[in-house]
LUMPA-424584 format. One record per residue (C-alpha): x, y, z. Coordinates in steps of 0.5 Angstrom, whole numbers, plus 500, padded with zeros to 3 digits. Example, Ala and Ser with C-alpha at 12.3 -4.5 7.8 and 13.67 -1.06 7.14 Angstrom:
<atoms>
525491516/527498514/
</atoms>
This chain:
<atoms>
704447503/711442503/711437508/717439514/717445511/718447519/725444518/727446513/727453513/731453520/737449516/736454510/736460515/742458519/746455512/744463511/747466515/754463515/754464508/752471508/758472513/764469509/764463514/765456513/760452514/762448522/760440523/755442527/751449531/748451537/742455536/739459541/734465541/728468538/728469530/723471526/724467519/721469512/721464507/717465500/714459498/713460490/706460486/701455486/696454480/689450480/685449474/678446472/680440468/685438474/678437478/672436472/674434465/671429459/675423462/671424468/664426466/665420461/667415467/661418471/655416465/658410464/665409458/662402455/656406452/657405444/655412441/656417445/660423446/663428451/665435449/668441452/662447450/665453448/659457447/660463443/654466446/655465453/657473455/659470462/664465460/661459464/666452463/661449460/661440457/656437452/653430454/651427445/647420445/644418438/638414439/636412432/640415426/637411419/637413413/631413408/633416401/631410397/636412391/641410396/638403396/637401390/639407384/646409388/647401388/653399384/650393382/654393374/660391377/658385382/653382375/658383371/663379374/657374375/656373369/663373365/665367365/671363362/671355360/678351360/680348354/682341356/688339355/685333352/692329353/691321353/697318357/695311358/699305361/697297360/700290361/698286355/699279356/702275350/700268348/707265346/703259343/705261336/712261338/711254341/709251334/714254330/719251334/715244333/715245327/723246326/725241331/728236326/731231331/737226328/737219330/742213328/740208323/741201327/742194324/738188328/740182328/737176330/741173336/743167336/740161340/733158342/727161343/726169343/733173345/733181347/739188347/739194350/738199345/741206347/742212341/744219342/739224340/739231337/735237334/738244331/731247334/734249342/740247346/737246352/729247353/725247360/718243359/712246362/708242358/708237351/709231349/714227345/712222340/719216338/717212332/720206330/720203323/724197320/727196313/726191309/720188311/720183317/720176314/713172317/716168322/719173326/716179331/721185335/717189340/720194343/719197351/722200356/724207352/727212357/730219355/736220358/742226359/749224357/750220364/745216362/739219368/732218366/729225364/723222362/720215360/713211357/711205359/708203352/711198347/711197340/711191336/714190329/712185324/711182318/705187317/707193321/713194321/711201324/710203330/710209337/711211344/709217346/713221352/710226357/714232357/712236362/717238368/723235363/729240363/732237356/740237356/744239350/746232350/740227349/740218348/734213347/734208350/729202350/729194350/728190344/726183344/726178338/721172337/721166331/726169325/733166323/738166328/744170326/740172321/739180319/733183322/733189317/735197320/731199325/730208323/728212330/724218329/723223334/717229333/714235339/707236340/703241345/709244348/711250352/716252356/719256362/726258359/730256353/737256350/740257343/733258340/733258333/727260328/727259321/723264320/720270324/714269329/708273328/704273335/697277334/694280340/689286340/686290346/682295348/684301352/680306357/682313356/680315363/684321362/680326359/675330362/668330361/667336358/671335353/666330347/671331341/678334338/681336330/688336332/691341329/699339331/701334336/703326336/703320339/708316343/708309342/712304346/711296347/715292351/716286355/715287362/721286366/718286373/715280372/722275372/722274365/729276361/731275353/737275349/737275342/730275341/729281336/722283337/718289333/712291332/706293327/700296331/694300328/689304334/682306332/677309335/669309333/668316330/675318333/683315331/685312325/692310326/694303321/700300322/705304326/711302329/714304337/716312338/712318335/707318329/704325327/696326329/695331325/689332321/687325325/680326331/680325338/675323343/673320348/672313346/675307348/682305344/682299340/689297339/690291334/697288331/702283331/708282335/714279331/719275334/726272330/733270333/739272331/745267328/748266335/740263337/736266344/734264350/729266354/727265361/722267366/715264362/709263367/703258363/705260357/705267356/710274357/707280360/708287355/707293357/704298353/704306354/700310349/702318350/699324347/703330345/697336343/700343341/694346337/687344336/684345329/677346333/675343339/667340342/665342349/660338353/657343356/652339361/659338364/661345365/662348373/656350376/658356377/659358370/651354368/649358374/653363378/652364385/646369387/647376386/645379394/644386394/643387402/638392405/640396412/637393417/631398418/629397411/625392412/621395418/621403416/619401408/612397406/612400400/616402394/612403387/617403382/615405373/620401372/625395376/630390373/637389369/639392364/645388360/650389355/655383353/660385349/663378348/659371347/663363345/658362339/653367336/647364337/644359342/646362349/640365354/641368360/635368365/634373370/630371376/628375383/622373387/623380390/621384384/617379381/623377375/622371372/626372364/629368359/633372353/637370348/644373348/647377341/653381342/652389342/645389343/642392350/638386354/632388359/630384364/624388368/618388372/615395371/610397374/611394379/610395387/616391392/613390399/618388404/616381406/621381412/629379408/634383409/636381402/634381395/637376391/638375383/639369381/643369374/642361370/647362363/643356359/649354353/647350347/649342349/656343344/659349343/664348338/671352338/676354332/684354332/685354340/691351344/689345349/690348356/687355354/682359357/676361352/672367354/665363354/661370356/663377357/658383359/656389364/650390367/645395371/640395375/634399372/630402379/625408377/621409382/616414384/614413391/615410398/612409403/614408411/610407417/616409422/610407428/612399426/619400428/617402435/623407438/623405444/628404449/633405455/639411456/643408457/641401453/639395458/644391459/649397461/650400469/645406470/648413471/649414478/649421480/649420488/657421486/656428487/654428494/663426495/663434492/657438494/654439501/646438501/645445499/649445493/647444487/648444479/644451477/641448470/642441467/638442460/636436456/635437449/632432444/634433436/629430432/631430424/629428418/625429411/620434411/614429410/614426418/614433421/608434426/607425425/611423431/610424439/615421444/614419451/620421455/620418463/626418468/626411471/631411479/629408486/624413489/621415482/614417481/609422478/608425472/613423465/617428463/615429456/609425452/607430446/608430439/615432436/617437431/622436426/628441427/636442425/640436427/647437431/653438427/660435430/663436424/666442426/669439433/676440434/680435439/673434442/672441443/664444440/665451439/659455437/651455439/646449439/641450434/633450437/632443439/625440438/624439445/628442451/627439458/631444462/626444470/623438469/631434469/634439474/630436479/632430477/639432478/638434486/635428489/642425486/639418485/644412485/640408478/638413474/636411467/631415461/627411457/624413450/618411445/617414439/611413436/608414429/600416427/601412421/604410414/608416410/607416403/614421400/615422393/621422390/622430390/620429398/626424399/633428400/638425397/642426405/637427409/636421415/631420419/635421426/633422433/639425438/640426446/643433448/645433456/648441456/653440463/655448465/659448472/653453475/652452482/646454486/647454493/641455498/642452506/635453506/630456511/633457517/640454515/647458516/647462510/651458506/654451505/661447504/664444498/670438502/676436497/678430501/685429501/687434499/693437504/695429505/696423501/695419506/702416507/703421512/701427515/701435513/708436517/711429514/710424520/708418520/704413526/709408530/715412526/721416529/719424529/723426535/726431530/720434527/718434534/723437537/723443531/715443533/716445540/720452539/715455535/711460538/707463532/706461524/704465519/701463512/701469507/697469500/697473494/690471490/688472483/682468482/680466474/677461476/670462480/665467479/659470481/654475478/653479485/661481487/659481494/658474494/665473493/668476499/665470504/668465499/672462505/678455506/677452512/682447515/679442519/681435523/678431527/682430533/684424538/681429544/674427540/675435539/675439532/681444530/678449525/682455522/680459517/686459512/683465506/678468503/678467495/677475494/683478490/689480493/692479500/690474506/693470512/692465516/696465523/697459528/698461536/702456540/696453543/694451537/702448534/701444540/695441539/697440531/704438535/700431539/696430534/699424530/698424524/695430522/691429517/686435516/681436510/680442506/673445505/670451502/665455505/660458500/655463501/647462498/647464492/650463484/656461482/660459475/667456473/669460467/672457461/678454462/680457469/684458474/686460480/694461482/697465489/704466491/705463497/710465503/711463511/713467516/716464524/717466530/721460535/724460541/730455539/735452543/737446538/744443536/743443529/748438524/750442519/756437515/761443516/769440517/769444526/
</atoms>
């Protein structure tokens, strides 16, 4: 019924008329009199799903339960139709086909990528850098030994007067062997000698000798002194050279001192002589050397570049860079000093390479290990005609750097170190074939006439000398076997009994056992060898099994612990005390090999508060059909259930009646004890399963009891308002002048229906025509307003309100009432995918005197 429908229909019949009548519609119209006013209302349809449906019953049993399915049951051998709804719970679902663990597995695949197992040529590329520090001593001697210095001759006469007379002697000095040298270290030894001989009586003594530059600054000086005479007319003084910067321009200076001998008289010629020893220097200029210098040095080089595994290498292509050179960073800079080199490089066993020069040298035909480098050979230094300089020298030698560079194109044949393999090619991670998680608690024993690997290789890096060992604690293999290509290799155990010992998992531990050097022909550096290549099987002929399904121990809870219960007292919102479902029966499927029928019994009890007495079931077990939901179309079950092992039908409807709040099923099934099944027993698809099947068909039984009214009442609560307002559309505390104003000119209505009902049926017809629809309100008065509204027999009924009764719904805000359907005793069913339509129409009769605004233009 629409809300403010009163109202409505006074405007629509008003409008009516004056647009039957041609009129134009007036601003607004005085109406006055007494119509009667019909208005149909159109049809309105009711189905089961609006009502029950799988979202519902889904919600009532709990939707956080894992495994279970609702179902609309469409039962092709139900005659009467009944909507009917099917509660599925698996309890266990296992499968015990052992060929499925062990003969199906496909083992082949994950052993063979186990073991086919590649090796990684080395690049075996040698790239070494070093700093070498080179001794300039021999660079030092040569040019002591070239360095001529060039003094001037001077004539000596005694001075005149008595007794001993002196002279300052100051001589330029030179040499062709350097412009300009800075001393470190080194000394210069000044020789003096005096021709002809010196006469007995006369004595020369020479000291004070300075070196001086061409401004007469001392560069270095000795205290020494030397004394000619007639019986040596030779003598020395020797100048410390360190820290001296020696100019291009060099003097001697010394003091000479005469002692006897002839006035006036010639002393002879007085030769200077100048020679180096133990020098060295920090820089040079106008170097000369007569001759190259050869500077010897060897070293020993760390080959830290190539990897263990990599013991030795014909080199079938490939060349080696070889550069040296003075090491700039460290401050030290030539010009015109040519240099060169001869070097050789040896290795004990590997490398033979004599005198080669910088750049490239082929190491065709040449062997290449991993030993040390010895690196022998000279340095040769020589200047230009212009002579050289060199600057930045520490202590007396030059840092050179040496890089040794290989470049390997082909190796002639190439030797592994195979202890220095990757473990997971010596040993590869186990092959875990993992078991269901029951496996271990269903299966004691398995007897196998045969257990173990089968293996094939196709491909080996030597042909001799490779060994694999299998090794399984689970089936008893321990075995080692030499590997050829092309020959089928068993690891087995047979016979053999495999005993389960807790692990959800059988390991094979593969261990690939290589000779100590494996030794490949014609490869490039860099390239990935096929060390082992095969396939493998597992080889599981076994002829029996046995289960003790009693270990396991089905027990349990519906729903599982952890989950809320089922709360039935829900119902009691919907079906009066004497209403009740008719039947809710529980079906248990038990299925699986032939072997465990009649070896199983079940203990079935019902837990809620209040529970007591007997359980509902504790008796054996008969294997049956399980269920089938492969048929299931959009969660529709259409056909018949096959016969269950065990039906419950009585025993869970009285359950059902005391609607309790925390009902929970709890299960245990047991065994007798342990199973043996042969082969043949086993099907290859048949699980062992154990499954719930609450069947919930819409069939109502209602009995008021001895000394009750003859029926009972179903409430639909909210039904006729939605509790914003009430059936007429007023509110509490709002304005409702209007509708009350149209409220108080009615005198009568009327409410006319036209059933048909699909939706609800009876096996007694007579029951039927008592289905009645109550309005019911409580009132503010404290009293009770009840009409009776239709029955839901086919065809034709009314409902009418006096005016007494509009008055007391018209004072009564809001008017909220409730429907409620009166049902006989009896039985009564929802059919399948019913309905109930009716057309609905209204008729008033009022006394009217309004003034009704109408939007017209007068």
């Amino acid at each position: 019924m629409k809300r403010n429908i009163l109202l409505y229909i006074l405007y629509i019949a008003v409008a009516l008329f004056f647009i039957s009548c041609n009129f134009s519609i007036p601003k607004k119209i005085h109406v006055k009199g007494d119509p009667g006013i019909y208005l149909p209302l159109g049809e309105k349809e009711f189905l089961i799903t609006d009502y029950v449906s799988i979202k519902e019953i889904t919600k009532l049993i709990g939707d956080d339960i894992e495994g279970l399915g609702v179902y609309d049951f469409h039962d092709t051998a139900d005659p009467l139709g009944i909507q009917k709804y099917l509660i599925h719970y698996p309890l266990t679902d296992i499968t015990l086909d052992i060929g499925e663990y062990l003969n199906d597995l496909d083992l082949g695949g994950d052993l063979s990528r186990a073991i086919s197992q590649s090796i990684d040529i080395p690049a075996a590329a040698v790239d070494e850098d070093k700093t070498i520090s080179v001794d300039l001593g021999g660079v030092f001697s040569a040019i002591e030994e070239q360095a001529s210095f060039v003094v001037q001759s001077v004539p000596l006469i005694v001075p005149n007067g008595s007794g001993d007379s002196s002279g300052l002697l100051l001589l330029p000095m030179g040499t062709d062997a350097f412009t300009r040298v800075t001393f470190t270290s080194g000394n210069m030894e000044i020789g003096f000698a005096v021709s002809p001989a010196i006469s007995d009586d006369l004595k020369i003594t020479i000291d004070n000798v300075k070196l001086m530059d061409a401004s007469q600054n001392v560069l270095t000086s000795t205290g020494g002194s030397v004394t000619l005479d007639s019986v040596n007319s030779t003598g020395s003084v020797v100048m410390n050279l360190a820290a001296v910067v020696w100019p291009e321009i060099v003097k001697i200076s010394a003091s000479i001192s005469f002692s006897g001998g002839t006035p006036g008289q010639s002393a002879g010629n007085l030769g200077v002589s100048a020679e180096l020893s133990d020098i060295a220097f920090s820089a040079a200029e106008g170097i000369k050397l007569d001759a190259p210098v050869e500077l010897d040095i060897s070293s020993t080089v760390d080959i830290d570049s190539l990897p263990a595994l990599f013991k030795s290498a014909e080199i079938g292509a490939g060349s080696l860079f070889l550069s040296v050179g003075p090491d700039t960073s460290s401050g030290v800079t030539m010009n015109g000093l040519i240099q060169d080199i001869a070097f050789s490089i040896q290795q004990n066993s590997g490398l033979d390479l004599i005198d080669i020069g910088k750049g490239v040298t082929s190491l065709s035909g040449q062997t290449l290990n991993r030993n040390d480098l010895t690196v022998a050979g000279k340095i040769i230094i020589a200047t230009g005609g212009n002579g050289a300089s060199i600057s930045g020298i520490q202590g007396g030698s030059i840092d050179y750097n040496m890089s040794i560079k290989t470049s390997i194109e082909q190796f002639a044949e190439v030797t592994i170190n195979t202890a220095e393999l990757d473990s997971d090619i010596l040993s590869p991670s186990p092959i875990t074939v993992d078991l269901p998680s029951e496996f271990d608690d269903w299966v004691k024993k398995i007897t196998f006439d045969e257990i173990g690997i089968s293996a094939n290789f196709t491909e080996l890096i030597v042909s001799s000398g490779i060994n694999l060992k299998v090794k399984c604690d689970a089936f008893g293999i321990d075995q080692t076997r030499s590997l050829t290509t092309g020959t089928d290799i068993l690891f087995s155990n047979s016979p053999f009994d495999f005993v389960p010992s807790g692990s959800q998992s059988i390991d094979f531990v593969v261990t690939i056992d290589l000779p100590a050097e494996i030794t490949v022909a014609d490869v490039k550096p860099g390239a990935s060898v096929k060390a082992i290549e095969g396939t493998a099987e597992l080889v599981a002929d076994w002829t029996s099994v046995t289960v003790n399904p009693g270990n396991l121990g089905f027990s349990g809870e519906f729903p599982e612990a952890g989950k809320n219960a089922v709360d039935l007292s829900v119902i009691a919102d919907y079906l009066d005390d004497g209403i009740d479902l008719s039947s809710l029966p529980l079906r248990v499927y038990l299925s699986g090999p032939s072997a465990f029928d009649a070896q199983l019994s079940m203990l079935l009890e019902a837990e809620y508060t209040g529970a007591s007495g007997s359980p509902l079931y504790d008796d054996s077990l008969v294997m049956k059909t399980p269920l089938d939901f492969s048929t299931v179309v959009d969660q529709v079950f259409t056909g018949e259930l096959p016969e269950p092992s065990l039906l419950l039908e009585e025993e869970f409807t009285d359950i059902l009646k005391k609607r309790p709040e925390d009902l929970r099923l709890s299960y245990n099934i047991t065994s007798g004890g342990p199973i043996t099944l042969s082969r043949t027993d086993v099907d290859a698809k048949k699980p062992f399963k154990v499954e719930l099947l609450f069947e919930l068909p819409l069939k109502l039984s209602v009995d008021s009891g001895p000394g009750g009214t003859g029926s009972s009442v179903i409430t639909f609560a909210g039904m006729l308002s939605d509790g914003s307002s009430d059936l007429f559309g007023r509110k509490a505390g709002a304005d409702n002048s209007k509708t009350q104003d149209l409220l108080k000119y009615l005198n009568t209505m009327t409410l006319s229906f036209n059933n048909r009902n699909h939706i609800i049926d009876s096996a007694a017809k007579e029951d039927m025509d008592n289905l009645a629809l109550f309005i019911k309100a409580d009132m503010d008065s404290g009293s009770e307003f009840e009409k009776q509204i239709f029955n839901l027999k086919e065809g034709e009924t009314s409902v009418s309100l006096d005016k007494e009764e509009i008055e007391r719904v018209m004072n009564q805000i809001p008017f909220s009432p409730k429907l409620e359907m009166n049902i006989p005793d009896g039985e009564y069913f929802l059919k399948r995918g019913g309905t109930f339509d009716t057309t609905i129409s209204i008729t008033v009769v009022s006394t009217i005197d309004e003034v009704i605004e109408l939007g017209g233009g007068k």
